[in-house]
MILUMTI-195583 format. One record per residue (C-alpha): residue in three letters; z, y, x. Coordinates in steps of 0.001 Angstrom, whole numbers. Example, Ala and Ser with C-alpha at 12.3 -4.5 7.8 and 13.67 -1.06 7.14 Angstrom:
2
 code      pz      py      px
  ALA    7800   -4500   12300
  SER    7140   -1060   13670
END
This chain:
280
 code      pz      py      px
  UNK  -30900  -30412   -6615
  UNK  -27332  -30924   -6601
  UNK  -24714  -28952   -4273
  UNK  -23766  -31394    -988
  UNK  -21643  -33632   -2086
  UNK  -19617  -37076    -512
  UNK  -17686  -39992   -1425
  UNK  -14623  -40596    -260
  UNK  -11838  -43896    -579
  UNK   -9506  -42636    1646
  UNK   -7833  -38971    2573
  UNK   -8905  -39380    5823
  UNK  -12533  -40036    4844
  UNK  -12081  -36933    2587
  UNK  -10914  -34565    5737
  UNK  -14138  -35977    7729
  UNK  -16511  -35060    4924
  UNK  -15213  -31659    4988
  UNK  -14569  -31727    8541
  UNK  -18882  -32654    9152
  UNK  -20616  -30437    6671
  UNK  -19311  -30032    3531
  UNK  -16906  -27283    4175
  UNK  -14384  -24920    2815
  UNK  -14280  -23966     112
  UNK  -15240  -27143   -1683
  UNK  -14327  -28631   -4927
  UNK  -12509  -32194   -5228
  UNK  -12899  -34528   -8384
  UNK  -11794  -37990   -9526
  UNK  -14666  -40420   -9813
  UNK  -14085  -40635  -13707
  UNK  -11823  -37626  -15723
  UNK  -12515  -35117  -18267
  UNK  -11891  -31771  -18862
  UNK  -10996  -30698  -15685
  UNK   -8216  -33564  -14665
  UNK   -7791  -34117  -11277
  UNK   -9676  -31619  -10126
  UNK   -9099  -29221   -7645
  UNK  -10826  -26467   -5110
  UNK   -9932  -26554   -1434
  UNK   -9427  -23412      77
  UNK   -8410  -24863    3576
  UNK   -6987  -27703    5330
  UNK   -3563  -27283    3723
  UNK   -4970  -27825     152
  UNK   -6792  -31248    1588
  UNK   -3244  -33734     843
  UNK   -2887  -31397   -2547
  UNK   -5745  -32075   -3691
  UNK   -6325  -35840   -2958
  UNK   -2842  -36636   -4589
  UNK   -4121  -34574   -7537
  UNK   -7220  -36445   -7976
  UNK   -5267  -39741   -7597
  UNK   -3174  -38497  -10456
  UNK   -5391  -37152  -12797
  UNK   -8022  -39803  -12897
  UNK   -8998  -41438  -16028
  UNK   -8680  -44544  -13723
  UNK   -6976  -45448  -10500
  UNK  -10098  -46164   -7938
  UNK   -8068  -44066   -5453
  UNK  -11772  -42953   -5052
  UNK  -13018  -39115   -5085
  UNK  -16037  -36584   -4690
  UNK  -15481  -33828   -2717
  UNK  -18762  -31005   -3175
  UNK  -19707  -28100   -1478
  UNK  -18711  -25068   -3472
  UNK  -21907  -23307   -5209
  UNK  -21778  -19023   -5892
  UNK  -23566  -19362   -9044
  UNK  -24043  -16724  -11918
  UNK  -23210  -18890  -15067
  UNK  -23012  -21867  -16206
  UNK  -24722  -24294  -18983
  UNK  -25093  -27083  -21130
  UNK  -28443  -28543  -21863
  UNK  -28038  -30783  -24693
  UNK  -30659  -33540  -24491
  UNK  -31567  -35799  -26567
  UNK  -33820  -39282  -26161
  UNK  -35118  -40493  -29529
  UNK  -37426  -43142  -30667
  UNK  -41268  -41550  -31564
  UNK  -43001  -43377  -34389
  UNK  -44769  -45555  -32101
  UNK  -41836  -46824  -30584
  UNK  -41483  -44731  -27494
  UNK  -38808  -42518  -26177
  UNK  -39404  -39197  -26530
  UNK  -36876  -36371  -25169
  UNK  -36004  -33174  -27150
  UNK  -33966  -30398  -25899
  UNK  -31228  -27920  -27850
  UNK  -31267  -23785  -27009
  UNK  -29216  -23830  -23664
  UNK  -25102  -23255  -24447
  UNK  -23252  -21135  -22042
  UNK  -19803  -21167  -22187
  UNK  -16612  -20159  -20291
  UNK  -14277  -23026  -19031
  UNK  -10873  -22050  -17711
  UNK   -9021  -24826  -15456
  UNK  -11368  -27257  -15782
  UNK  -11297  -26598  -20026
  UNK  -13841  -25249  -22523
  UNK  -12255  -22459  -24039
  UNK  -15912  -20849  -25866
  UNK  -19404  -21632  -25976
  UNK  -22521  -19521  -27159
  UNK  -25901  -20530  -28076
  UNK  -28854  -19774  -27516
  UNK  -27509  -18146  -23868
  UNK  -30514  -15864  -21990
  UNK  -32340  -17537  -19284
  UNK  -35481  -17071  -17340
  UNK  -38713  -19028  -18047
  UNK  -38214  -20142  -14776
  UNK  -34530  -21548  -14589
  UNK  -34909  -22792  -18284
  UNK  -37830  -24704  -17341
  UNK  -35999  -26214  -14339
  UNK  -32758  -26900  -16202
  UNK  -35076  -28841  -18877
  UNK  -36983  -30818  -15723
  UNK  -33722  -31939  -14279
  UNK  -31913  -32628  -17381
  UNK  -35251  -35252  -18271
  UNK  -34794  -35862  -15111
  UNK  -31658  -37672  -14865
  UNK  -31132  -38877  -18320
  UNK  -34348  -40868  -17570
  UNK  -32576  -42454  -14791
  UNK  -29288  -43485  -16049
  UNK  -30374  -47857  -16512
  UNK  -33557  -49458  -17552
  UNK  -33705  -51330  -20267
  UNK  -34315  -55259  -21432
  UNK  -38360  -53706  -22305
  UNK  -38094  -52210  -18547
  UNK  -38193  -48500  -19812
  UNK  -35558  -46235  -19301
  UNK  -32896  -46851  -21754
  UNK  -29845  -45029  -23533
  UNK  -30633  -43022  -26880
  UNK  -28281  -40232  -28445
  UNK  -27538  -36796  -26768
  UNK  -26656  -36183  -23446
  UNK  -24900  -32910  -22306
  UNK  -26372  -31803  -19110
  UNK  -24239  -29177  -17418
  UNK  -26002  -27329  -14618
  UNK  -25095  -24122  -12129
  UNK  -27807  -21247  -12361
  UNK  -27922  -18242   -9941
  UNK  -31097  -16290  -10906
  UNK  -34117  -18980  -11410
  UNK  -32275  -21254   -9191
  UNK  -30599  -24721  -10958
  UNK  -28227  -27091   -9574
  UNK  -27469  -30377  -11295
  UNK  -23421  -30723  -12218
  UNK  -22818  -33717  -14430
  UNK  -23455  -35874  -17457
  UNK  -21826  -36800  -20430
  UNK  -23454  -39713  -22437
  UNK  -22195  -38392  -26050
  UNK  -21655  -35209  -27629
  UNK  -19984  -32243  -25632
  UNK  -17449  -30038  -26235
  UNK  -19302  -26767  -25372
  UNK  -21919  -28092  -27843
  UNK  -19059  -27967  -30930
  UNK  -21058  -24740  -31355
  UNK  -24029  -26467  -32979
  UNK  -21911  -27276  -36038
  UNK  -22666  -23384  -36892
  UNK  -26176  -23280  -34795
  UNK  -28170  -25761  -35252
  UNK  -29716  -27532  -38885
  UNK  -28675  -31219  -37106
  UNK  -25562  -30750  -35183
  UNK  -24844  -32824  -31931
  UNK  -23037  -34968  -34111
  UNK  -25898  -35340  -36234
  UNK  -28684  -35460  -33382
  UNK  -26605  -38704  -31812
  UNK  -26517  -40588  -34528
  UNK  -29995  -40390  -35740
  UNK  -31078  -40726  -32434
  UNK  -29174  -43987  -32321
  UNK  -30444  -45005  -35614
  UNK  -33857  -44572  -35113
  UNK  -34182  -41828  -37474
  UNK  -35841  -38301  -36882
  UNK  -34405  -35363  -35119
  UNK  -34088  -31704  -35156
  UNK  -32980  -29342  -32342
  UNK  -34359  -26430  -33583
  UNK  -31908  -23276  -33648
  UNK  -30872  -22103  -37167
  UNK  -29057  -18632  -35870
  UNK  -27177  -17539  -33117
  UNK  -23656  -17991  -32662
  UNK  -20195  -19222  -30588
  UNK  -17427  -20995  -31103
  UNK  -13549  -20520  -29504
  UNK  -10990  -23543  -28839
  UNK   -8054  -23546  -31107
  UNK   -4996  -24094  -29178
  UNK   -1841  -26030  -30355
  UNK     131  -23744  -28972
  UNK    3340  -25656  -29759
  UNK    4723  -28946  -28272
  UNK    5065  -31358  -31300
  UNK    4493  -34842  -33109
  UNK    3166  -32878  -35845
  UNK    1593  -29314  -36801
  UNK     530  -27067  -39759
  UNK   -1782  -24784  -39548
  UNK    -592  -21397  -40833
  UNK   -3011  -18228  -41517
  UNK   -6654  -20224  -42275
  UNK   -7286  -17893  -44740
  UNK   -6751  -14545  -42552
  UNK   -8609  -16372  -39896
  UNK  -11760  -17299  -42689
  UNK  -11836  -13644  -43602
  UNK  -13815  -12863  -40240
  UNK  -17446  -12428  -41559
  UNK  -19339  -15109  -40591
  UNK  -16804  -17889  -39657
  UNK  -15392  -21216  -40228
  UNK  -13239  -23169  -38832
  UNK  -12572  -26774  -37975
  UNK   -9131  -28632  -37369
  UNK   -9589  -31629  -35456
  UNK   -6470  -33578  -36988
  UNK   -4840  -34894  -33885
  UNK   -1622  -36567  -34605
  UNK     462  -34666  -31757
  UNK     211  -30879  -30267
  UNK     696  -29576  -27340
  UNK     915  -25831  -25749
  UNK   -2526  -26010  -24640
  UNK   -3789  -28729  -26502
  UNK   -7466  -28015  -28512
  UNK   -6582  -28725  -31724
  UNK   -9412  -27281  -33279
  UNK  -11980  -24725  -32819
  UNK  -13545  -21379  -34714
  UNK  -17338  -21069  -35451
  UNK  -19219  -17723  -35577
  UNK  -22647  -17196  -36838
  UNK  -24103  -13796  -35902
  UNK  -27548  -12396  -34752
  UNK  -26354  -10432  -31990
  UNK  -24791  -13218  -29560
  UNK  -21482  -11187  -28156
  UNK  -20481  -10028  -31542
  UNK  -20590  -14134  -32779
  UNK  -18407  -14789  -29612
  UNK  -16372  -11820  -30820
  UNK  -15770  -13014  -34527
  UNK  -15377  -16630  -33299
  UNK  -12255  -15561  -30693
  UNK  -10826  -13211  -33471
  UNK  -10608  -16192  -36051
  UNK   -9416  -18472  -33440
  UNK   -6667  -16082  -32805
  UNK   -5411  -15836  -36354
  UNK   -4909  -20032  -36852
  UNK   -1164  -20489  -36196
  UNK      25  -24000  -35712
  UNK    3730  -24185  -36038
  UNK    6356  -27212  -36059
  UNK    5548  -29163  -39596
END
């Protein structure tokens, strides 16, 4: 299940969706963006023009198309990483990570956490749909299903119930927590999958990760205070090497290893907090 949803080419189409059942609030996106670009949530009919020109503008590509969706009152939020491998008789099989939750702030990830709690129930769901639809994304020249690698599945949940959100066809930001999780990363899952090679997604320890931010606007950056930030217990840290910063800019991200799940998330903010970019 996914929340009601519509597509629109025109800002009067847009208004009539609204207008014959999707309904305030509802959330307005760009038919291809990242990260939260272009999107916006409509409060009332004065947001409507605000939030088409916003789509239009923050669009990885001009299609001066959008989807406008109902607005869902869900409890959390997750990523199912998923992956579709080769078997050794030749077949697909699909293998799912520990669920990620994670808290995204304007459209950004700004931490992740894994394994997050979930019911049987909604887990079981969340893996159904996530097989699901990365079954169903082409078939291929043999006429099965095709595309191998990871996929991150992000999904609503409110108590058992799941709703379907979107699909990335690569690795995910929320799933930058694996690098600390996980024996094969998501880095390391996609390219054996792609290979042919075997994969892991079993959990090595609990843990979370927090965005870096550049916190500057420049060309170039140094990183001052690694050291204070690798003195949290547990941590490490990745810089992602990006030629130019900006305020808000993830320019790399802390990793936290710890058994109890809020004191990783913790450790991984306080070591984020202690990288300071500067001017080079």
């Amino acid at each position: 299940p996914t929340s009601p949803y519509k597509f629109c080419d025109s800002l009067t189409e847009l208004q009539a969706a609204i207008d014959a059942g999707i309904g305030y609030p509802c959330i307005v996106k760009p038919v291809m963006s990242s990260s939260g670009k272009g999107q916006s949530k409509i409060n009332g009919p004065a947001d409507v023009q605000k939030a088409w020109d916003y789509a239009m503008a923050g669009g990885r590509v001009s299609h001066g198309r959008v989807i406008v969706e109902g607005f869902i009152d869900f409890d959390y939020e997750i990523t199912q990483l998923t992956v579709r491998a080769r078997n050794a008789e030749g077949g697909i099989d699909t293998h799912f990570c520990d669920p990620v939750g994670h808290v995204q702030v304007n459209g950004d990830y700004v931490e992740s956490w894994q394994p997050h709690p979930m019911s049987t129930t909604a887990l079981e769901q969340a893996r159904f749909i996530a097989k699901t639809v990365t079954d169903n994304l082409g078939i291929g020249l043999d006429g099965q299903p095709s595309g191998l690698g990871i996929f991150g599945v992000e999904l609503f949940i409110k108590g058992d119930k799941v709703w379907f959100s979107e699909v990335s066809p690569r690795p995910h930001d929320t799933g930058l927590v694996t690098l600390m999780t996980q024996w094969q990363s998501e880095f390391e899952l996609h390219a054996r999958a792609i290979l042919g090679l075997p994969v892991n997604t079993a959990l090595r320890n609990p843990g979370a990760s927090a965005v870096i931010y550049g916190g500057v606007d420049a060309k170039g950056v140094v990183f001052d205070s690694v050291d204070e930030a690798l003195r949290v217990p547990g941590t490490d840290i990745r810089l992602f090497g990006k030629p130019e910063s900006f305020v808000k800019r993830r320019m790399g991200v802390a990793l936290a290893a710890h058994a109890d799940i809020e004191q990783a998330r913790a450790n991984a903010k306080l070591a984020a907090s202690k990288v300071k970019p500067r001017v080079a």
